[in-house]
C-alpha positions as CSV (number, residue, x, y, z in Angstrom):
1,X,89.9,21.3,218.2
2,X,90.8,23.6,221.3
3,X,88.7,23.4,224.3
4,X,87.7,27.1,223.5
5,X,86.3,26.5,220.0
6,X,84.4,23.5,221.5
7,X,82.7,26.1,224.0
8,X,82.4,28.5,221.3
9,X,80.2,26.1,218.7
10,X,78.0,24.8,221.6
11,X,77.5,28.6,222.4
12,X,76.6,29.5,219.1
13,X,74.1,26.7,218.8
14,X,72.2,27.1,221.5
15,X,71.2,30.5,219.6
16,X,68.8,31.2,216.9
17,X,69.4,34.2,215.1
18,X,66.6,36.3,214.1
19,X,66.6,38.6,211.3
20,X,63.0,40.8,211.1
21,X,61.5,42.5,207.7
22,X,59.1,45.6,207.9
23,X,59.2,47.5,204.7
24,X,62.6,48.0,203.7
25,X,64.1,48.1,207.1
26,X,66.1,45.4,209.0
27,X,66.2,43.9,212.7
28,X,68.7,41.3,213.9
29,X,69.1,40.1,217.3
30,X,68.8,36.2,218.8
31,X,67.1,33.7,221.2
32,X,68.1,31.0,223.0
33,X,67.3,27.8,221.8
34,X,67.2,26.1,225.5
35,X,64.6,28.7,226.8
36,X,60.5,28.4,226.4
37,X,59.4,31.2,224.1
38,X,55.6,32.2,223.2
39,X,54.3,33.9,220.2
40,X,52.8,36.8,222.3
41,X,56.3,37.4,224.0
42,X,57.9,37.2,220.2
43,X,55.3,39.5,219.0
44,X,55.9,42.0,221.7
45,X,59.3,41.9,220.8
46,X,58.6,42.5,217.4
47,X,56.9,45.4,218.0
48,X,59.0,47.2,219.8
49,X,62.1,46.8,217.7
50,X,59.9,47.7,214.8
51,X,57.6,50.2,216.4
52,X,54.2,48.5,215.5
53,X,50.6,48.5,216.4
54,X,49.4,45.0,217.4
55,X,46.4,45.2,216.0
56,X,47.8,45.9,212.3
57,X,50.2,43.1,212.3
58,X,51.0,39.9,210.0
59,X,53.9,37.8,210.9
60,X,55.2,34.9,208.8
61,X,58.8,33.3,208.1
62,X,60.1,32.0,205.2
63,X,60.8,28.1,205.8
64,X,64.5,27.3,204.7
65,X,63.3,24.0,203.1
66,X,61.4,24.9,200.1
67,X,60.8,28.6,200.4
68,X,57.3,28.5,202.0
69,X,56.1,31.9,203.1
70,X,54.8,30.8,206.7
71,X,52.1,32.3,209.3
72,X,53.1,32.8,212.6
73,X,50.1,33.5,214.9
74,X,50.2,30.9,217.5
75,X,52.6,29.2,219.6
76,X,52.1,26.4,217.7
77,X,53.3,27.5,214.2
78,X,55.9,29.9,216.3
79,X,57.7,26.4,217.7
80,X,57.5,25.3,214.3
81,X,59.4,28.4,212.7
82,X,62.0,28.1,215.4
83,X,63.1,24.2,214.6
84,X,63.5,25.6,211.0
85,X,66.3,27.9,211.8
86,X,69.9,26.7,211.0
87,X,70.6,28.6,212.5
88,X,68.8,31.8,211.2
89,X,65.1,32.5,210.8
90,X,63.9,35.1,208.7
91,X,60.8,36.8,209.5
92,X,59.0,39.2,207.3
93,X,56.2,41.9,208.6
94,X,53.4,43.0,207.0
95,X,50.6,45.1,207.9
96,X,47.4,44.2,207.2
97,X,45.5,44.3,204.0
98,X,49.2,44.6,202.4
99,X,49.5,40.8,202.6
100,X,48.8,39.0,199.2
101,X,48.7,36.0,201.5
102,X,45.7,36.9,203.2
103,X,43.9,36.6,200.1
104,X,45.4,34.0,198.0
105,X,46.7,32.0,200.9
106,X,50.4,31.1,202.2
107,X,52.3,29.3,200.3
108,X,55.9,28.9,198.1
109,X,57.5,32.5,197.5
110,X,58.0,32.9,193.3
111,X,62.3,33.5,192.6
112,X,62.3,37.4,192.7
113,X,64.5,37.6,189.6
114,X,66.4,35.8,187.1
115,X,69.8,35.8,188.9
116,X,67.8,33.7,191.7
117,X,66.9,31.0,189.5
118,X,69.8,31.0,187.6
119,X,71.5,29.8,191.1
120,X,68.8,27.2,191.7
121,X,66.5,27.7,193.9
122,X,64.4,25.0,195.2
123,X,61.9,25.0,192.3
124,X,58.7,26.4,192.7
125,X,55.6,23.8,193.4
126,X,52.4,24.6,192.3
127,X,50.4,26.0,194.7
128,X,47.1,24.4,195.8
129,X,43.5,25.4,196.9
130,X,43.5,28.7,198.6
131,X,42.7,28.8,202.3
132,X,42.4,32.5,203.2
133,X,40.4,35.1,205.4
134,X,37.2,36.3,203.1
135,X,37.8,38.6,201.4
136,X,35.6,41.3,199.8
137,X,32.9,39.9,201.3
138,X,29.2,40.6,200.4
139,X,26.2,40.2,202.6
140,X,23.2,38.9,200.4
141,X,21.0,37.4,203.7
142,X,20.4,38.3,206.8
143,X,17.9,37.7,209.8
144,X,17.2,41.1,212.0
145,X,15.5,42.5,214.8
146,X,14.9,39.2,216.6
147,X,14.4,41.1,219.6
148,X,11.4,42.8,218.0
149,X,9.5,39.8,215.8
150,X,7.7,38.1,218.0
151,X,8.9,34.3,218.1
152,X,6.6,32.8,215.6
153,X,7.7,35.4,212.9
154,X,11.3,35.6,210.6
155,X,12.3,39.6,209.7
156,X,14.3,39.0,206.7
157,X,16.7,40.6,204.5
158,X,17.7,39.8,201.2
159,X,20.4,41.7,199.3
160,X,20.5,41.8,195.5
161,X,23.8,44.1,195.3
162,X,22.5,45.7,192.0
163,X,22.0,42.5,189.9
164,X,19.5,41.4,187.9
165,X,19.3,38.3,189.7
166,X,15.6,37.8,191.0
167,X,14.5,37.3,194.7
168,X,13.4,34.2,193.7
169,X,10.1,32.8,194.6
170,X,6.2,33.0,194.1
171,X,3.1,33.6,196.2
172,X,-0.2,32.3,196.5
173,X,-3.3,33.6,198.3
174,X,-4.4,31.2,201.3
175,X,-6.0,31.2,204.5
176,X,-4.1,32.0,208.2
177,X,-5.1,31.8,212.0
178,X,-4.8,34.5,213.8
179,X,-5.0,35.4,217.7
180,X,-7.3,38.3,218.3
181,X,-9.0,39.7,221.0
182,X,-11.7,37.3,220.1
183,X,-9.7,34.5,219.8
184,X,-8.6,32.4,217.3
185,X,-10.1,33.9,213.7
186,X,-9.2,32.8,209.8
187,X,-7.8,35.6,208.1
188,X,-6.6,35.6,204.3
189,X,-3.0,35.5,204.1
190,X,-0.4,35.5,201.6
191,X,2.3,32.3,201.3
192,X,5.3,31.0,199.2
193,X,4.2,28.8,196.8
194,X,7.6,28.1,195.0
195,X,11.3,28.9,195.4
196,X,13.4,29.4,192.1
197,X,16.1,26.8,192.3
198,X,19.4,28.8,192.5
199,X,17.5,31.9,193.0
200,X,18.4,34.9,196.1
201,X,15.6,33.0,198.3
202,X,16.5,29.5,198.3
203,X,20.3,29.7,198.0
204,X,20.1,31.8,201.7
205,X,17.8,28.7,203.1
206,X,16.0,31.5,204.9
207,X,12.9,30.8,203.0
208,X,10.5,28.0,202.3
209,X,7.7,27.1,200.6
210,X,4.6,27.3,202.5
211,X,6.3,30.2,204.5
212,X,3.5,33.1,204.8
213,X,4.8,36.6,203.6
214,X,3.4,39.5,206.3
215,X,5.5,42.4,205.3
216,X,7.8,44.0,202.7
217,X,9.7,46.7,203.2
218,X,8.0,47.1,206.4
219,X,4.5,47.4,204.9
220,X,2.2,44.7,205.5
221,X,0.8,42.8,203.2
C-alpha cells in the first residue's frame, strides 16, 4: 500500500460521517473523531442545518448493531451514538408529540417492508416494559391553596373525570376543639369514618380516617 493511501484511510477514520433525518429531507456532513463533542454543540448544529426550534426537538440514532432506535439528549447517550458509527451514524429528527417513542418507549425499529426482511435484517427482539414520558395524563388529586389554609387544615381536590367511580369514604358526627375568642370550646364536627378500599379517597392517600371534613365545595359543613 502507497504512503498516500495509508494517509488517506487514517484520514478517513478519524471522521464520523453523519447523515440527519427531518421529514423527508436529508443532511450529511462529518466530525472528527479525535475532537471532544457535546450534545448541546450537536444539537445546535442540528438545528441549523435543519432549521429547527429547540424546544420542539427529538433526537435519536439508529444503533448499527441490532437496529435500536436510540435517544440522544445528553452527552452521555451522544458519546455512545458516536462509538457506534463505522463509520456513519444515522440520526433521525422528530418533533415532538410525532414520536411514537415517546409513548411506547425506544426500542428495535420493525423491517419497513418485505424486501428488508427478505435480505435479513437483524431479527426483531421483542420489546420489553415501556419506559416513556406520561402520557395523556389525568389529574384525579390535588392539594391547593396552601398559602391560604391555615397550617392545621388540608384544601383538597378530588377529580372523578366523569366516572361513576365514588369519592370513596363515609362520615360520622363527632365532637372538635376549637380556638375562639373565648378559648378553647367543643364544637360538633363532622369526621371520616371509613375509606372504600380502592375508592378516589384512599387510592390519592390524601385522606384518612379520623380526618374531620370542614368544607365542600367551599361551603362549610
Amino acid at each position: 500500500m502507497s504512503k498516500n493511501k495509508i494517509a488517506t484511510s487514517k484520514l478517513e477514520s478519524d471522521h464520523i460521517e453523519v447523515k440527519s433525518k427531518f421529514d423527508a429531507e436529508f443532511r450529511r456532513w462529518s466530525l472528527k473523531r479525535s475532537e471532544q463533542h457535546s450534545f448541546d454543540e450537536f444539537q445546535s448544529l442540528l438545528e441549523r442545518l435543519h432549521k429547527l426550534d429547540r424546544s420542539q426537538l427529538l433526537v435519536s440514532y439508529i444503533d448499527p448493531r441490532d437496529n435500536d432506535l436510540l435517544p440522544i439528549n445528553n452527552d452521555d447517550n451522544f458519546g455512545r451514538a458516536l462509538t457506534t458509527a463505522r463509520p456513519l451514524l444515522r440520526v433521525i429528527i422528530q418533533r415532538k408529540g410525532d414520536s411514537t417513542e415517546e409513548i411506547t418507549g425506544y426500542g428495535t425499529i420493525r423491517p419497513r417492508n418485505l424486501i428488508s426482511s427478505i435480505l435479513g435484517q437483524t431479527p426483531v427482539k421483542s420489546r420489553g416494559l415501556a419506559i416513556s414520558n406520561p402520557h395523556d395524563f389525568r389529574q384525579v388529586s390535588a392539594i391547593i391553596d396552601v398559602d391560604i389554609v391555615p397550617e392545621t387544615c388540608r384544601r383538597v381536590r378530588l377529580l372523578k373525570h366523569g366516572s361513576d367511580k365514588p369519592l370513596g369514604f363515609y362520615i360520622r358526627d363527632g365532637t372538635s376543639v376549637r380556638v375562639t375568642a373565648n378559648g378553647l370550646e367543643k364544637q360538633p364536627g363532622i369526621f371520616i369514618s371509613r375509606l372504600v378500599p380502592g375508592g378516589l379517597a384512599e387510592s390519592t392517600g390524601l385522606l384518612a380516617v379520623n380526618d374531620e371534613v370542614l368544607e365542600v365545595n367551599g361551603i362549610e359543613v
